[in-house]
ROSE-4610 file (N, C-alpha, C; in Angstrom, 1 decimal, always signed):
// ROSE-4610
residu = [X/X/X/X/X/X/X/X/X/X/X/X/X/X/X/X/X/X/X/X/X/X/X/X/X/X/X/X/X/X/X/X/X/X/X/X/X/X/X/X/X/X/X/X/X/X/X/X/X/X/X/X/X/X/X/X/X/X/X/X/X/X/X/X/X/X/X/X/X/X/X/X/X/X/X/X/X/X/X/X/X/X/X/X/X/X/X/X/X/X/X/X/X/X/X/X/X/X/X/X/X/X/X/X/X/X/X/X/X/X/X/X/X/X/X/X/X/X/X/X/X/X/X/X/X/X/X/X/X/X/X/X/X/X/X/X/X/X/X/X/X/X/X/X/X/X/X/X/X/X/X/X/X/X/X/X/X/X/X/X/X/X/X/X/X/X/X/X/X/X/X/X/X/X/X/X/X/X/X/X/X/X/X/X/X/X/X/X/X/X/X/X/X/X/X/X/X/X/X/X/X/X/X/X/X/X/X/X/X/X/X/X/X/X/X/X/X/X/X/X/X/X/X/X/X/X/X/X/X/X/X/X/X/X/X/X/X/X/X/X/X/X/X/X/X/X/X/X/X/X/X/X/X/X/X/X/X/X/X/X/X/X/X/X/X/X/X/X/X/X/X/X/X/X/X/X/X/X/X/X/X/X/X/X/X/X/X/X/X/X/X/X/X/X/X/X/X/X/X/X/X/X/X/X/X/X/X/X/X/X/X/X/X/X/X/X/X/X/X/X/X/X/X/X/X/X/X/X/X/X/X/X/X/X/X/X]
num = [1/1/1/2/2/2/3/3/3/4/4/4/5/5/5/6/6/6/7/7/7/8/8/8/9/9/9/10/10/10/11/11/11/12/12/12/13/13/13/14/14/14/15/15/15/16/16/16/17/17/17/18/18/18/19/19/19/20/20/20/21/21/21/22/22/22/23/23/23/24/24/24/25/25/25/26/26/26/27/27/27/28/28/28/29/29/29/30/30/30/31/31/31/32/32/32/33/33/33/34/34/34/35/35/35/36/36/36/37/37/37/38/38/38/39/39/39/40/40/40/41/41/41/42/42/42/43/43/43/44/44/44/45/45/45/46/46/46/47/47/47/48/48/48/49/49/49/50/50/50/51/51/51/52/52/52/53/53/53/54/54/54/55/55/55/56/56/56/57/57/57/58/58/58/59/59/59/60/60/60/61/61/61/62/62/62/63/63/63/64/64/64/65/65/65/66/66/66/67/67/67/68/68/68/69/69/69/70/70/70/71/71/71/72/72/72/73/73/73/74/74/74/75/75/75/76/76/76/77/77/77/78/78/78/79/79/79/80/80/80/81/81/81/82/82/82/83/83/83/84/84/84/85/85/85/86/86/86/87/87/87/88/88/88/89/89/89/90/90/90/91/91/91/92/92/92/93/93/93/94/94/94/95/95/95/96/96/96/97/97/97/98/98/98/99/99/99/100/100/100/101/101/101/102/102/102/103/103/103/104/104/104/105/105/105/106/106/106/107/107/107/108/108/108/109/109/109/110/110/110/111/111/111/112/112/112]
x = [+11.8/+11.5/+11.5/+10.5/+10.3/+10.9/+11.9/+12.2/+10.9/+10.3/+9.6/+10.8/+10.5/+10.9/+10.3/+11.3/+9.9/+10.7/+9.3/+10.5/+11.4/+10.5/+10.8/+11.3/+12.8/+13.4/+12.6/+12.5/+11.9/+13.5/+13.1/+14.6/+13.9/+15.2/+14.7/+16.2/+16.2/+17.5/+16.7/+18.1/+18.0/+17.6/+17.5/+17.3/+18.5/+19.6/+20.2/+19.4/+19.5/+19.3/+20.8/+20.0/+21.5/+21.4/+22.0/+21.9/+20.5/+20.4/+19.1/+17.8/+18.4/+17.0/+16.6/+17.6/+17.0/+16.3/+17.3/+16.7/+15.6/+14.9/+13.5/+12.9/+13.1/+12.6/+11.9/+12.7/+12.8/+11.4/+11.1/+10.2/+9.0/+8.5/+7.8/+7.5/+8.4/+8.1/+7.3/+8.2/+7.2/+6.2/+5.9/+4.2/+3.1/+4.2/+3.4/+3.0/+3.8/+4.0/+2.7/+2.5/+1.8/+0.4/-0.1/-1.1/-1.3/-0.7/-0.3/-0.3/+0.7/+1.2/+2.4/+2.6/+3.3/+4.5/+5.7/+6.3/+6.8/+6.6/+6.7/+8.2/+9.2/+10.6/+10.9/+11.9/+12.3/+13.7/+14.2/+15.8/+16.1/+17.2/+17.9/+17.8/+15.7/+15.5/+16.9/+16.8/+17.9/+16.9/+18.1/+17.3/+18.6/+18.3/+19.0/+18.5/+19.9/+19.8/+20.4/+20.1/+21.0/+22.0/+23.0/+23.8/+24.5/+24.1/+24.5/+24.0/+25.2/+25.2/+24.6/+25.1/+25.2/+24.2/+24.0/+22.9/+23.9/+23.5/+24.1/+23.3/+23.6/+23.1/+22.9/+22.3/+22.4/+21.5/+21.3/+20.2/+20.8/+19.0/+19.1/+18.8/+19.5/+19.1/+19.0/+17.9/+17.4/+18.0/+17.6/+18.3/+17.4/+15.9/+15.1/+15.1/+15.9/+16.3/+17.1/+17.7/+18.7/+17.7/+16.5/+15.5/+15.1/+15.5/+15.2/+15.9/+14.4/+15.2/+15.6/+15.2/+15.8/+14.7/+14.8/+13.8/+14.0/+12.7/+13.0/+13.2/+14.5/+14.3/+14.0/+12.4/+11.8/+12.0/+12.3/+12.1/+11.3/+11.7/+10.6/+9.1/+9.4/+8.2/+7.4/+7.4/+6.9/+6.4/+7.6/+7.1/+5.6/+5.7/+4.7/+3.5/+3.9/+2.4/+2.1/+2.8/+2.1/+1.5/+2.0/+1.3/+0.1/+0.1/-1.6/-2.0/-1.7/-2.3/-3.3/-2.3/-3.0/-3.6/-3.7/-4.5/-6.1/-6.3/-7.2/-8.0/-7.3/-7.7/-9.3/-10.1/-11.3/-11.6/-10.7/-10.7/-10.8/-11.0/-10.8/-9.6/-9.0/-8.2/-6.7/-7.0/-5.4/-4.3/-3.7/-2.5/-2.8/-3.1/-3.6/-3.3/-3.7/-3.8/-2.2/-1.7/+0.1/+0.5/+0.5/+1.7/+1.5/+0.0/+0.2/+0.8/+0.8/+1.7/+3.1/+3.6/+5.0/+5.3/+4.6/+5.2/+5.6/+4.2/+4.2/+5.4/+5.6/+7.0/+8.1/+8.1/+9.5/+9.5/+8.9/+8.9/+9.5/+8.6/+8.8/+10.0/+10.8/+12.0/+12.9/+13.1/+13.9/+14.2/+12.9/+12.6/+12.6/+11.9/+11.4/+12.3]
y = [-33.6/-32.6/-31.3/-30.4/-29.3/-27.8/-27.0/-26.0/-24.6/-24.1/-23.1/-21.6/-21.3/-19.5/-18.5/-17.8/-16.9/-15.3/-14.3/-13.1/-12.4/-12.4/-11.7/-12.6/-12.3/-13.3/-12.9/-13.7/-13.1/-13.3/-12.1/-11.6/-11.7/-12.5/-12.5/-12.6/-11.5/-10.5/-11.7/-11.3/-11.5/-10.1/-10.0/-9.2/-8.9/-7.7/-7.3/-6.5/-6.7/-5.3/-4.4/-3.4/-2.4/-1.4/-0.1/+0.4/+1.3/+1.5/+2.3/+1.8/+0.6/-0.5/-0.3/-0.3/-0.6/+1.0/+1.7/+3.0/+3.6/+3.0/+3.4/+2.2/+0.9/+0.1/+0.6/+1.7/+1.8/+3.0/+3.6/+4.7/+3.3/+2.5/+1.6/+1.2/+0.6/-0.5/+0.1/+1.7/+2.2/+2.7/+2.7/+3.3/+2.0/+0.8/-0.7/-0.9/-0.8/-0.7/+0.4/+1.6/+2.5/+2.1/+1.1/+0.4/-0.9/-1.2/-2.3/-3.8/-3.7/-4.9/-5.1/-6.6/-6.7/-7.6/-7.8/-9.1/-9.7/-11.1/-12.2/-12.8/-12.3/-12.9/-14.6/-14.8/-15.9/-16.2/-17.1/-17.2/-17.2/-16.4/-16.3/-15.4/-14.8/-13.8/-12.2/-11.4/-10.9/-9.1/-8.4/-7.0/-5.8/-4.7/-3.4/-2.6/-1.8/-0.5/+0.2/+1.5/+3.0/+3.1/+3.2/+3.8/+4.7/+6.1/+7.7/+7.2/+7.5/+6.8/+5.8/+4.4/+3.0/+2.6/+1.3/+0.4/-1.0/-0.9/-2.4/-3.8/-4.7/-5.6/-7.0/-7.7/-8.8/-9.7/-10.8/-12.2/-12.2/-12.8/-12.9/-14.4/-14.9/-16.1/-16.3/-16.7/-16.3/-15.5/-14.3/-13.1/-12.1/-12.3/-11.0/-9.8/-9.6/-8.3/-7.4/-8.0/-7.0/-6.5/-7.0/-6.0/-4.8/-4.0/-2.9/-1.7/-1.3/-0.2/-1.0/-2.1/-2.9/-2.7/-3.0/-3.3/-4.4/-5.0/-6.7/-6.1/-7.1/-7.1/-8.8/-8.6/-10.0/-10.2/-11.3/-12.0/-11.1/-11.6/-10.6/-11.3/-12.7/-13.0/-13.0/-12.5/-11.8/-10.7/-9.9/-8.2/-8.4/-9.1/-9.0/-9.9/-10.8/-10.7/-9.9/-9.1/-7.6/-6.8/-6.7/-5.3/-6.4/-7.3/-8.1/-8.2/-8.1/-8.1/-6.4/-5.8/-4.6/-4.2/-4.6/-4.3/-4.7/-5.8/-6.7/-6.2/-4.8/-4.5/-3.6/-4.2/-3.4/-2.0/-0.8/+0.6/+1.8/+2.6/+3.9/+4.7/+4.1/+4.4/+5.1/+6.2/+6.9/+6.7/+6.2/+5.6/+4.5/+3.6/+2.0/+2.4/+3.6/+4.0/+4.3/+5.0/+5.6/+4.8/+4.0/+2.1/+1.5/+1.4/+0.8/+1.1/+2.4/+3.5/+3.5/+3.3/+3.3/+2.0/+1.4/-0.4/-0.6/-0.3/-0.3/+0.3/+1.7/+2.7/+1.9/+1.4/+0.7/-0.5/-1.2/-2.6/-2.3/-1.2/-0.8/+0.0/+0.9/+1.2/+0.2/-0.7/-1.8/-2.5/-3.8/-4.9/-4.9/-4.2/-4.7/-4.2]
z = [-116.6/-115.6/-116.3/-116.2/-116.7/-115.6/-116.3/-115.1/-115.9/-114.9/-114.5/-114.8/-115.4/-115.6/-114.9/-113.9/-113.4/-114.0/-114.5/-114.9/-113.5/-112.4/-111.1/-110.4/-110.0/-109.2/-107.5/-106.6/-105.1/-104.0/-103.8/-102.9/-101.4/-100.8/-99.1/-98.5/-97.7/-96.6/-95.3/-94.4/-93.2/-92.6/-90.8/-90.3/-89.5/-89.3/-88.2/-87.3/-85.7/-84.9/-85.2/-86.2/-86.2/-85.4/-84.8/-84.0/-84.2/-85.4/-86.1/-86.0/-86.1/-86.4/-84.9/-83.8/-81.9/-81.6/-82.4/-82.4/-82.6/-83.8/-84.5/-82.9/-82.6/-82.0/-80.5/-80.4/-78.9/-79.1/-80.0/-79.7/-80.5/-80.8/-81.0/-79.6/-79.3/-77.5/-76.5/-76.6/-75.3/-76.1/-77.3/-78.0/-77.4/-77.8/-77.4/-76.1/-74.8/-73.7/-73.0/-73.9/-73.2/-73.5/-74.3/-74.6/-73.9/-73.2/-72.6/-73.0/-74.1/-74.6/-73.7/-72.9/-72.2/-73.0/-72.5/-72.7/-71.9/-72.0/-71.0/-71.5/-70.8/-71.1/-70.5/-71.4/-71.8/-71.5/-71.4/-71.3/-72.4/-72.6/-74.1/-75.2/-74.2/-74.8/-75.4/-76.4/-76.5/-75.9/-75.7/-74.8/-75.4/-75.4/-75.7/-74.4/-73.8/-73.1/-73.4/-73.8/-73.7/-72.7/-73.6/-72.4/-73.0/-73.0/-73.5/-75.3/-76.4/-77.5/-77.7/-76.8/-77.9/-76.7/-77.7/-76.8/-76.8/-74.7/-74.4/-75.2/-76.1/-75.8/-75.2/-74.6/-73.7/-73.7/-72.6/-73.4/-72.0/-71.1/-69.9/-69.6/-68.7/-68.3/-67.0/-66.2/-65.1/-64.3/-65.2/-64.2/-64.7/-64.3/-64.8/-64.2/-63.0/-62.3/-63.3/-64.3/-65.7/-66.4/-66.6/-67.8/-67.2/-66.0/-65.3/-66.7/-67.4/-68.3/-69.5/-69.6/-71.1/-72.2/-73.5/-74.0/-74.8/-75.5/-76.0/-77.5/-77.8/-78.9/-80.0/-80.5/-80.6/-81.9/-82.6/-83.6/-84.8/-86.0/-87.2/-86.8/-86.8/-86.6/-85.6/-84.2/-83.7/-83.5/-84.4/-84.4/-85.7/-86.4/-87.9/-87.5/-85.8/-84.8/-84.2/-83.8/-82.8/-83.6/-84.9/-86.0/-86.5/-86.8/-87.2/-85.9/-84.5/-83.2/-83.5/-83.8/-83.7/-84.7/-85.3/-86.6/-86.9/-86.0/-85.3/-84.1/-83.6/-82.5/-82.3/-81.9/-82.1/-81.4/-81.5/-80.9/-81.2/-81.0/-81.5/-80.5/-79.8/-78.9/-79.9/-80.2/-80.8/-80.3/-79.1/-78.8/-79.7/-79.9/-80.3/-82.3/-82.5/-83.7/-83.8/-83.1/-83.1/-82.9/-82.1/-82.0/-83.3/-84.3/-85.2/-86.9/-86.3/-87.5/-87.6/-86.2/-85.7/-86.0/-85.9/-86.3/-87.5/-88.4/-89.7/-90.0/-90.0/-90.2/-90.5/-89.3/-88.6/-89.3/-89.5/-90.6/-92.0/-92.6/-93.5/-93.7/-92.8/-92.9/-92.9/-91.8/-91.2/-92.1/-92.2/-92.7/-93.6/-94.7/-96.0/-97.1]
């Protein structure tokens, strides 16, 4: 058996929602929202609300009357479908242009 040398090791983190991370999130959602990307909740789905400072967080299970004021917080691998959703998007619509700046931003701060 032959071992492979590689010079560049490849590094891969997990993701936390940190309070920063919900924070950059939240001026994303409603850029997404005002374009009208919806989200269809889930049980188990997980959600952030302000309250003054901190954000509550919580995971609803048939109790969608709690997302009043929440926002989703989805999986990496959904968020890195919404930014190739939009990226795909055939518009000239400048909100459509600002959600896909803000995503990127936020991936690229956050994530990477």
């Amino acid at each position: 058996m032959q071992i492979t040398s590689f010079s560049e090791p490849t590094l891969f983190k997990n993701f936390t929602w940190t309070h920063d991370a919900i924070s950059g999130w939240e001026e994303v959602w409603y850029s997404l929202w005002r374009i009208g990307v919806m989200w269809e909740w889930q049980n188990s789905d997980r959600y952030a609300r302000k309250r003054g400072d901190i954000y509550n967080l919580f995971a609803v299970h048939n109790d969608p009357e709690r997302l009043e004021m929440a926002i989703p917080l989805p999986g990496m691998e959904t968020i890195a479908s919404m930014h190739e959703y939009l990226l795909d998007l055939p518009t000239d619509d400048p909100l459509a242009d600002h959600a896909t700046n803000l995503i990127r931003k936020w991936i690229k701060e956050y994530v990477e």
